[in-house]
C-alpha positions as CSV (number, residue, x, y, z in Angstrom):
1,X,30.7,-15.5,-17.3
2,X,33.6,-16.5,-19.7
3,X,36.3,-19.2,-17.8
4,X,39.6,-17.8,-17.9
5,X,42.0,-21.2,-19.0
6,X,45.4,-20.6,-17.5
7,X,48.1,-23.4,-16.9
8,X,50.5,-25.3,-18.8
9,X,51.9,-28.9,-19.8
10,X,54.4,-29.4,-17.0
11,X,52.2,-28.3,-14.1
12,X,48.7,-28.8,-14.9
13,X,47.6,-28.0,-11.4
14,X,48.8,-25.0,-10.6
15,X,47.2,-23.8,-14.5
16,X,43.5,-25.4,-12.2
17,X,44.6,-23.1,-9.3
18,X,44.8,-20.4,-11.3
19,X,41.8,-20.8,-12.9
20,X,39.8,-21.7,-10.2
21,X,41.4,-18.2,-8.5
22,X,40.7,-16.0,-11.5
23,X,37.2,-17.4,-12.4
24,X,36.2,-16.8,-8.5
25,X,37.7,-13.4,-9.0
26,X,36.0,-12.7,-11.8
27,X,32.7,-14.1,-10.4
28,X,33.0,-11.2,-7.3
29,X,33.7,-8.2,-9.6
30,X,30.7,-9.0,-11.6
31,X,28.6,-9.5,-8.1
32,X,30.6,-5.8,-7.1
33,X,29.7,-4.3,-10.7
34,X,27.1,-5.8,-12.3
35,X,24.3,-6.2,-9.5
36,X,21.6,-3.5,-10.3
37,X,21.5,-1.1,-7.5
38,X,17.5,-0.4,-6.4
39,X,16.5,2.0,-3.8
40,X,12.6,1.4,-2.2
41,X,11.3,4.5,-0.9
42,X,8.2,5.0,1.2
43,X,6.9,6.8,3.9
44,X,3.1,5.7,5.0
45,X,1.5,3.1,6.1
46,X,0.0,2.2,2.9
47,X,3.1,2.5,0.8
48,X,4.6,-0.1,3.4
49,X,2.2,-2.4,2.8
50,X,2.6,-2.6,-1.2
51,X,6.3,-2.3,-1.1
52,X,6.8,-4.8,1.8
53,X,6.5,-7.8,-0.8
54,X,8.8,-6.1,-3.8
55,X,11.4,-5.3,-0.6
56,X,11.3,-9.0,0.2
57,X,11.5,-10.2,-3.7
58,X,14.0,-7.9,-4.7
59,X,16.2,-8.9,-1.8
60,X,15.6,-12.8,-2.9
61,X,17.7,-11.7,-6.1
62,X,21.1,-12.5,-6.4
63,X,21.5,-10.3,-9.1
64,X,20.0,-6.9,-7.5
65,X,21.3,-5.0,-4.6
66,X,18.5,-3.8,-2.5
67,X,18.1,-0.6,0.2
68,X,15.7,0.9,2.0
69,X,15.0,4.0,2.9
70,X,12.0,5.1,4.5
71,X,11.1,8.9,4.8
72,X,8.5,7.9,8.4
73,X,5.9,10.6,6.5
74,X,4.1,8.4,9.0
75,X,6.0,7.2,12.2
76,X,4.1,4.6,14.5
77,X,2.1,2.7,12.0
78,X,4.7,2.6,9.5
79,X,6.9,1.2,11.8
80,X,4.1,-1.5,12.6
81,X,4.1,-2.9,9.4
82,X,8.1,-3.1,8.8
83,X,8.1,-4.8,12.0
84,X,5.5,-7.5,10.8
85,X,7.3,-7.8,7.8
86,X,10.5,-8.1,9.4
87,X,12.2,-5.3,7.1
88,X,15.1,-2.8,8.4
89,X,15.8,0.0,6.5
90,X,18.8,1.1,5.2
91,X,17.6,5.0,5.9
92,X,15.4,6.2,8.2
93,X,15.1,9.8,7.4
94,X,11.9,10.2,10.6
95,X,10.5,13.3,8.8
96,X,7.3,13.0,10.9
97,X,6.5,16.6,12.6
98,X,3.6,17.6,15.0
99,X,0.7,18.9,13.2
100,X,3.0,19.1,9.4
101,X,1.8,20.0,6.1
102,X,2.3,19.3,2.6
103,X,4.9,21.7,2.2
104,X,6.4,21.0,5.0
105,X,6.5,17.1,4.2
106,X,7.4,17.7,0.4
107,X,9.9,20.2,1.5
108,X,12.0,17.6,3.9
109,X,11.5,14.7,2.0
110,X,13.2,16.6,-1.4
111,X,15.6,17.9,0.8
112,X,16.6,14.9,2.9
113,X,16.5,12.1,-0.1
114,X,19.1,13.8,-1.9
115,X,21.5,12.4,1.1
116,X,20.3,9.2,1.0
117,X,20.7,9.1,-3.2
118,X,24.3,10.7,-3.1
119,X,25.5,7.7,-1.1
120,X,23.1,4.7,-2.2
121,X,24.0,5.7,-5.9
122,X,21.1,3.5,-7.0
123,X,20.5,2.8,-10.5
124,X,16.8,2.6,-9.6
125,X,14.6,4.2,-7.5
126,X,11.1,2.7,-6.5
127,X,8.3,4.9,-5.3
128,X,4.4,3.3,-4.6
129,X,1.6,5.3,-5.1
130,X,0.2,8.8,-4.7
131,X,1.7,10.0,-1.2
132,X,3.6,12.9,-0.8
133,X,7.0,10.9,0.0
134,X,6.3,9.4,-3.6
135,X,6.1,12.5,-5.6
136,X,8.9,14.2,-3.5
137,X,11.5,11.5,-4.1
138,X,10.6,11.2,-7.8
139,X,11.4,14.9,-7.6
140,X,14.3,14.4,-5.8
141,X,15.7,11.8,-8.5
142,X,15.3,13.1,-11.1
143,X,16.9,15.8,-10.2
144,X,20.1,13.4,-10.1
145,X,19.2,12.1,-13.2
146,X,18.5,8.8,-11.5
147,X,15.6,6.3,-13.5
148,X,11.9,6.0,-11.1
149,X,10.1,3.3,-11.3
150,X,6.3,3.5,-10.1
151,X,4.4,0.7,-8.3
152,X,0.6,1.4,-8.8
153,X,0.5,3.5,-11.4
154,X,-1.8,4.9,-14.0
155,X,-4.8,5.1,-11.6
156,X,-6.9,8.3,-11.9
157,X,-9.6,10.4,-11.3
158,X,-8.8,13.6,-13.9
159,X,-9.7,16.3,-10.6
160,X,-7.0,17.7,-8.9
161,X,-8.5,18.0,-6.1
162,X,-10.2,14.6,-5.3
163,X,-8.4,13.1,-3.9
164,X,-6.3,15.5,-2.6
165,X,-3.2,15.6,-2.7
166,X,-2.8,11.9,-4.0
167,X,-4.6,12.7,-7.3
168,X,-1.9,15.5,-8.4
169,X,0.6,13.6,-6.5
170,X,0.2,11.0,-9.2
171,X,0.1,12.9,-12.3
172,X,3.6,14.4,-11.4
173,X,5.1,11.7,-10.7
174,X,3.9,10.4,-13.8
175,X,5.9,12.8,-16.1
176,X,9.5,11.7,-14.3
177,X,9.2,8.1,-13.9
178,X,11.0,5.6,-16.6
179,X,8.9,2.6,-15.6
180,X,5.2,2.3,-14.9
181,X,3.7,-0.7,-13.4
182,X,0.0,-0.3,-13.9
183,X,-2.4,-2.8,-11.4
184,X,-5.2,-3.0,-14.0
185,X,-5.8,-2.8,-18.1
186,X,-7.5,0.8,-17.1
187,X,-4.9,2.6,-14.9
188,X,-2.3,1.3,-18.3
189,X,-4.7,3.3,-21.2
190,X,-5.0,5.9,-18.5
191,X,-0.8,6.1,-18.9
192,X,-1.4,5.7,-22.8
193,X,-3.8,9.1,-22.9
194,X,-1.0,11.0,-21.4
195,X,1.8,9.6,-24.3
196,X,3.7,7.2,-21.9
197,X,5.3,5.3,-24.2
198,X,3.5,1.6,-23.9
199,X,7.0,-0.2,-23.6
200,X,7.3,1.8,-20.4
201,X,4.1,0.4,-18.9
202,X,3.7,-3.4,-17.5
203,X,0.1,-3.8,-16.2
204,X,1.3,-6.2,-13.3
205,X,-1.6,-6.3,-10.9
206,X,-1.5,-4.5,-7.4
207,X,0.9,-5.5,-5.1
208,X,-1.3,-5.0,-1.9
209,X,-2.9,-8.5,-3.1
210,X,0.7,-10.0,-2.9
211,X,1.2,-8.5,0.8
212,X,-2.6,-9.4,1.4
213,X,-1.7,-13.2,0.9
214,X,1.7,-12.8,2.5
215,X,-0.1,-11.1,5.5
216,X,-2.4,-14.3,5.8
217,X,0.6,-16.8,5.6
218,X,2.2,-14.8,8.8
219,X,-0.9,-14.3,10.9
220,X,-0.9,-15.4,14.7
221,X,-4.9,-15.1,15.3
222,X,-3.0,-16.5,18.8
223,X,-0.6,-14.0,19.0
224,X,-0.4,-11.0,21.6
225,X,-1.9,-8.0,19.5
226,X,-5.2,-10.3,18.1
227,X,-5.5,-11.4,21.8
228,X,-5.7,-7.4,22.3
229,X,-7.5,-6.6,19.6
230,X,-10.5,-9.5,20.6
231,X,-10.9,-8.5,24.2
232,X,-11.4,-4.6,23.3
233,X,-14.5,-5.5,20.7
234,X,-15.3,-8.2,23.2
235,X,-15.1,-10.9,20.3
236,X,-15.7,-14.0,22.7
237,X,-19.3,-12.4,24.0
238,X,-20.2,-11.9,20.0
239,X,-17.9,-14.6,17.5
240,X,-21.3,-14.4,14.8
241,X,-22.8,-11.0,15.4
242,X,-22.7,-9.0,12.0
243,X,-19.7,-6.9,12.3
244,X,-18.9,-3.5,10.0
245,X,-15.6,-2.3,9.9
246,X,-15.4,1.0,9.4
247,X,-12.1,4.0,8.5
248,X,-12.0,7.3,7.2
249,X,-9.3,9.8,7.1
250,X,-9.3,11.5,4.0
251,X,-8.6,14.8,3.8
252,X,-11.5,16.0,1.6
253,X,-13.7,14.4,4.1
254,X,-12.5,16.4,7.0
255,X,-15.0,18.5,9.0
256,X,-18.7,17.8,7.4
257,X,-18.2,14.3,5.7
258,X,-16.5,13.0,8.8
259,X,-19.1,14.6,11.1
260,X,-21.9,13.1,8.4
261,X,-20.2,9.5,8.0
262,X,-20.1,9.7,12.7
263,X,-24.5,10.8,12.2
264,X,-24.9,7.7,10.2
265,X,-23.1,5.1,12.4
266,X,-24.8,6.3,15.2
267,X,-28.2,5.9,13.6
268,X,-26.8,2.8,12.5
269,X,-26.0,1.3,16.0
270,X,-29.3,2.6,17.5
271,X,-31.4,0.9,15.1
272,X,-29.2,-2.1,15.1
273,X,-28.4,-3.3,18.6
274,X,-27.4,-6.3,17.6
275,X,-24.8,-5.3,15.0
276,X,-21.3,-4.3,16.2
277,X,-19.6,-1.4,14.4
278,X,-16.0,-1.4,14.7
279,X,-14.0,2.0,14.4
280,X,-9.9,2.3,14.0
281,X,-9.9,5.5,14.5
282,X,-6.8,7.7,12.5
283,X,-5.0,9.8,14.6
284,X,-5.2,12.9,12.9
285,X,-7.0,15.5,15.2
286,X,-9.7,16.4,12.5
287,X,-10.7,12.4,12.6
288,X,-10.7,12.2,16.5
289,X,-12.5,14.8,17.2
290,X,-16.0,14.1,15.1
291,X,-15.7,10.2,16.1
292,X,-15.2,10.7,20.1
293,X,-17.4,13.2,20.7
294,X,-20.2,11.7,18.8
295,X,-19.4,8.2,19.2
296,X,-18.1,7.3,21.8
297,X,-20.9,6.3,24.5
298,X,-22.5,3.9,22.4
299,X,-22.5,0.3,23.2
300,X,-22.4,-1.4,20.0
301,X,-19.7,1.0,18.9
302,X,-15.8,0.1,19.4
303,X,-13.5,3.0,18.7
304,X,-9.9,1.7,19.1
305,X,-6.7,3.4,18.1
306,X,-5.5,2.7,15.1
307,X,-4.4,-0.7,14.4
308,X,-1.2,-3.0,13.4
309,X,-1.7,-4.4,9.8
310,X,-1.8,-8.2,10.9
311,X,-4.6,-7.2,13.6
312,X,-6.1,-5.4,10.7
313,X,-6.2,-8.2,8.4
314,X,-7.7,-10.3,10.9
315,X,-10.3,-7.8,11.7
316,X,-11.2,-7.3,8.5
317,X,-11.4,-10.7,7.6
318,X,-13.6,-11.7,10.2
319,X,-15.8,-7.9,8.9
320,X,-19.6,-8.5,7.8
321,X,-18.9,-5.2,5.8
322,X,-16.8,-2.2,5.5
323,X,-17.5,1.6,5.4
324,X,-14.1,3.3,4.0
325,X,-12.9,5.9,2.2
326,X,-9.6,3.9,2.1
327,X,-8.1,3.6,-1.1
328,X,-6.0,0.3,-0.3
329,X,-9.2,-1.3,1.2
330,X,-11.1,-1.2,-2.1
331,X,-8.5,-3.3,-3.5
332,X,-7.8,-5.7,-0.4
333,X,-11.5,-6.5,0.8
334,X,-12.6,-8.1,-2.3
335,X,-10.0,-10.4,-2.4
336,X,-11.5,-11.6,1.2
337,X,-14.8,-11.3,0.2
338,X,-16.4,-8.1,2.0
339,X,-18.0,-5.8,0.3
340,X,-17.1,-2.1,0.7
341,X,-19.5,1.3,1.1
342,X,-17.2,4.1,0.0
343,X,-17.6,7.5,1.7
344,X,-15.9,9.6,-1.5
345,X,-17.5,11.1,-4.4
346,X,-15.0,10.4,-6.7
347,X,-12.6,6.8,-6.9
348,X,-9.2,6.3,-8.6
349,X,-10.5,2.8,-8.6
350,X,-13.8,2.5,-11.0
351,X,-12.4,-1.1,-11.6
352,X,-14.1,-2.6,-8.1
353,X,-17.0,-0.5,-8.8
354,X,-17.4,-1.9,-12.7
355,X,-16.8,-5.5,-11.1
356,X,-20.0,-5.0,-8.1
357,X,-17.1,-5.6,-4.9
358,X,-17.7,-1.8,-4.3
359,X,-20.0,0.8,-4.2
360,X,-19.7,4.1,-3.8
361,X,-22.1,6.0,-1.7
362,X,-20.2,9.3,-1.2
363,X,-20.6,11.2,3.1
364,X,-24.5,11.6,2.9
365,X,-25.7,10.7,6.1
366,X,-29.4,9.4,5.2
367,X,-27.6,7.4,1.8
368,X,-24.5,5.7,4.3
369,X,-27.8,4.7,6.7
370,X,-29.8,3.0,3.9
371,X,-27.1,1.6,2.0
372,X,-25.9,-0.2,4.8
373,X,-29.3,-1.5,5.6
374,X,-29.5,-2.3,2.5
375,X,-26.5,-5.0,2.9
376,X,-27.8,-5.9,6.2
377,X,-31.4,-7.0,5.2
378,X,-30.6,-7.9,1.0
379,X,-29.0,-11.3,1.1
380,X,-28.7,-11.3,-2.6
381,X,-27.2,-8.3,-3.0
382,X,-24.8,-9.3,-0.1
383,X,-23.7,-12.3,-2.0
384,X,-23.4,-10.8,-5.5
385,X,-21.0,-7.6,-4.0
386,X,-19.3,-10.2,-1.8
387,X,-18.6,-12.8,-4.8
388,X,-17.9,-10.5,-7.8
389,X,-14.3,-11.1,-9.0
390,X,-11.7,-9.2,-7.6
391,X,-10.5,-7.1,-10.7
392,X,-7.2,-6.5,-8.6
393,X,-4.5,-9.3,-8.9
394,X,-3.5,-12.5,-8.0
395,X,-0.5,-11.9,-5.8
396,X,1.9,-12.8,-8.4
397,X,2.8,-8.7,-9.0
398,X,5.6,-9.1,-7.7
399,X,7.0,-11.4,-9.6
400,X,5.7,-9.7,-12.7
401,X,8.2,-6.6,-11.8
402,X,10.7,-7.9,-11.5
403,X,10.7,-10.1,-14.7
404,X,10.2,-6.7,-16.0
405,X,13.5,-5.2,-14.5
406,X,15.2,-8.0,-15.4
407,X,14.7,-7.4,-19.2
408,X,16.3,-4.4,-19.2
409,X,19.2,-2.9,-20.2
């Protein structure tokens, strides 16, 4: 800011009331003007998660303006984990439909988010990830001619179809965005293949380890929903028994690689009745269906509904293991230490693999039986997958960006 000097000789204060009035005026026309505009879009669970800490940095800015609009691709547990992180949005577009599909979620989402951009005029819009509310409103903006910026980019598998639709999802979205914020050396040469220019790439770490750590600070393991949580897996009877957390709801897993990943944790419990297995089960139909009706009169095994992310983080926390085909939890359970089975064939995440915190094991039912028994009976190989650096971040990503941002023009 330049001062403005106004005032003369004979009334020298009324030249520092001027100036004092013109400077402050000057001061809120810059704040009006000047302040970057950023729009956060997201519309899952998971995208909640890793934007929840940029929302809450961004908005710690005095130089950036910050909405939010979320799309509710996913309604309940979305709404979970803006609650937890105490986040209103600006827009709430509630998209969610009974039994929708990728066109009809890409369809609303490019139609809707043009609204929202006409009156936020943002100079920035932020998408996360490979969802179809990412690729939509990257769609959506550029069509307005508006800059994207991606959290989580780069990562790849090079087959369209695994996963599906987050792998293509990603690619497009690739070939609109200005910025690329890359969580690992690998996802940024996998940007550099495709001729991303490198000044448009920061490799900032993932900023699930930022809202991991966050998470942790917030946690009330004496709160209502942990209280919940404890008495439906009937923690007090068992505080030491080995525990295995397990999700699935992929969409390439649906029908026999669900119904193969339910055989093996069956086996699983009746040859281990002193293990507890743990199931958060997704509420798509074609996950509910397998798990219930093979699952579900087992002792050892605890099929709940799916759960709020600080109940999640506890849970998992307190996991001997995890059997996922999650692509958040690859990234989140090394960082506390529990090594991860992973029911998919292919991973947009070799990093965890390379680093020995994962292993993937793909929906055979004999291999998800004797590589878990393999972690229950090897204590070396327990403490090498549940030591290995976590090849992730250090939950200053974050930060990272928005240095980033803040070097721009």
């Amino acid at each position: 800011m330049i001062p403005i000097a106004i005032g003369n000789e004979r009334n020298p204060d009324a030249g520092r009331d001027r100036r004092v009035f013109f400077n402050s005026l000057l001061i809120l026309l810059q704040e009006l003007f000047l302040k970057k505009k950023i729009l956060i879009t997201f519309g899952t669970r998971p995208e909640a998660i890793k934007l929840a800490p940029l929302v809450l940095a961004f908005k710690h800015c005095t130089d950036y303006e910050v909405r939010v609009c979320v799309t509710a691709q996913h309604r309940t547990m979305l709404d979970q984990v803006l609650e937890f992180f105490n986040i209103i949005p600006d827009y709430d577009l509630d998209l969610m439909q009974e039994d929708q599909t990728l066109f009809d979620i890409t369809r609303e989402v490019l139609l809707h988010f043009q609204k929202v951009l006409l009156d936020a005029v943002p100079d920035y819009v932020f998408i996360q990830g490979d969802t179809s509310t990412a690729f939509a409103a990257a769609l959506s903006s550029f069509y307005r001619k508006i800059p994207v910026c991606h959290v989580e980019a780069g990562l790849r598998t090079n087959n369209i179809y695994s996963p599906f639709p987050e792998e293509m999802n990603r690619q497009l979205a690739a070939r609109i965005c200005l910025f690329h914020f890359a969580p690992t050396h690998r996802a940024k040469q996998n940007l550099l293949k495709e001729n991303i220019p490198a000044e448009a790439i920061l490799v900032s770490g993932n900023t699930v380890i930022d809202a991991l750590f966050e998470a942790k600070k917030r946690l009330r393991p004496d709160g209502a929903a942990i209280g919940t949580l404890k008495s439906k897996i009937n923690f007090a009877d068992c505080p030491d028994c080995k525990r295995i957390l397990v999700t699935g709801h992929r969409r390439e897993n649906f029908g026999e690689g669900l119904n193969n990943l339910c055989l093996a944790l069956k086996t699983l419990a009746r040859q281990h009745p002193d293990i507890q297995i743990v199931y958060p089960v997704h509420l798509n139909p074609q996950v509910q269906k397998p798990a219930y009706s093979l699952l579900s009169r087992l002792d050892n095994i605890r099929l709940l509904d799916p759960l709020d992310y600080e109940s999640f983080i506890w849970l998992m926390d307190r996991a001997y293991c995890i059997i996922t085909d999650s692509g958040g939890i690859q990234e989140e359970a090394p960082a506390l230490g529990k090594p991860v089975l992973l029911t998919r064939d292919t991973t947009e995440r070799p990093e965890a693999i390379e680093a020995g915190t994962v292993k993937m094991i793909g929906t055979n039912t004999a291999l998800i039986v004797s590589e878990t028994n393999r972690l229950l009976q090897d204590k070396h190989l327990y403490e090498k997958m549940s030591t290995a650096h976590n090849p992730y971040g250090d939950g200053n990503a974050c930060e990272r960006i928005i240095g980033f941002m803040r070097q721009q023009v």
